[in-house]
C-alpha positions in Angstrom: -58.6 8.9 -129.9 -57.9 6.9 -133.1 -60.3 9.3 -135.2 -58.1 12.1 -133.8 -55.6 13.2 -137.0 -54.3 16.4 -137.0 -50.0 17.4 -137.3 -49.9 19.0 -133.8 -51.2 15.5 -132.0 -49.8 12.8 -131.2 -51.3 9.8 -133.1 -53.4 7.1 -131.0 -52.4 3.4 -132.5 -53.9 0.6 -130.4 -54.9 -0.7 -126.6 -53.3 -3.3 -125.2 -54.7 -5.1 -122.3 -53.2 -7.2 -119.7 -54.7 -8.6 -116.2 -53.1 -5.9 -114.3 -52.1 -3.3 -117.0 -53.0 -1.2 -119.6 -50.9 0.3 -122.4 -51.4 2.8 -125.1 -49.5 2.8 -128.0 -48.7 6.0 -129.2 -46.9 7.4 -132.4 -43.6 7.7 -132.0 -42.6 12.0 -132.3 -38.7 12.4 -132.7 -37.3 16.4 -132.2 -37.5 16.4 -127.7 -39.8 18.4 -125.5 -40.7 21.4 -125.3 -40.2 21.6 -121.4 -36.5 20.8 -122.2 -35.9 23.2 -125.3 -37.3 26.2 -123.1 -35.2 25.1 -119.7 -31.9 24.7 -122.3 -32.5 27.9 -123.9 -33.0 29.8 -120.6 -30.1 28.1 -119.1 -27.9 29.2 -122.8 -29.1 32.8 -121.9 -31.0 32.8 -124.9 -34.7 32.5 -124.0 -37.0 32.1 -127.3 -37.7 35.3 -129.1 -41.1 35.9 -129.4 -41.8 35.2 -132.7 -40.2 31.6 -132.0 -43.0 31.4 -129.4 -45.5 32.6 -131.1 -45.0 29.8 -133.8 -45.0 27.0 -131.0 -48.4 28.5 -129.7 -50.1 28.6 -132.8 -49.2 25.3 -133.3 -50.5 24.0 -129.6 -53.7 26.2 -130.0 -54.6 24.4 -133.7 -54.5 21.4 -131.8 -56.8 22.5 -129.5 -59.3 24.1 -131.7 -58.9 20.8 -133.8 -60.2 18.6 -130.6 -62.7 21.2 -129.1 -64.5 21.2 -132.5 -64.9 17.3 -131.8 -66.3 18.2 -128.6 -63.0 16.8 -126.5 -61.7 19.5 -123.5 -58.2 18.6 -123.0 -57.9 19.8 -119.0 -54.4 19.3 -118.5 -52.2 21.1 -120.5 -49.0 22.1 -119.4 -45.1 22.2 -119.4 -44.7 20.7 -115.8 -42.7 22.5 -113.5 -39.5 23.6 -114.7 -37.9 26.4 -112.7 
């Protein structure tokens, strides 16, 4: 996970082990969720355009491309359940 650099991910720092826990540290990303920018927006009446969208997924797909060339299959992505 450390080797992983690319803008659209977030950065891996360190392990931490305890004797009944296990913590990543991860970089810190200011700017919210994207679960809770699409929820506010629908709620607004203002859904994304699609351009707005398109911008978000060319963003999440770079990431992906970037960790399937390094032979890593992310199988969980999603927004969660929203609705």
């Amino acid at each position: 996970m450390k080797q992983l650099i690319h803008p659209n991910i977030v950065r891996f720092v360190k392990l931490i082990e305890t004797e009944k826990r296990i913590f990543l540290v991860m970089e810190l990303i200011r700017g919210g969720h994207l679960k809770k920018l699409i929820k506010d927006r629908s709620a607004e009446n203002n859904p994304l355009e699609d351009h707005e969208a398109s911008i978000i997924m060319k963003h999440i797909f770079s990431a992906l491309d970037y960790i399937h060339s390094r032979g890593i299959v992310h199988r969980d992505l999603k927004l969660g359940k929203f609705v």
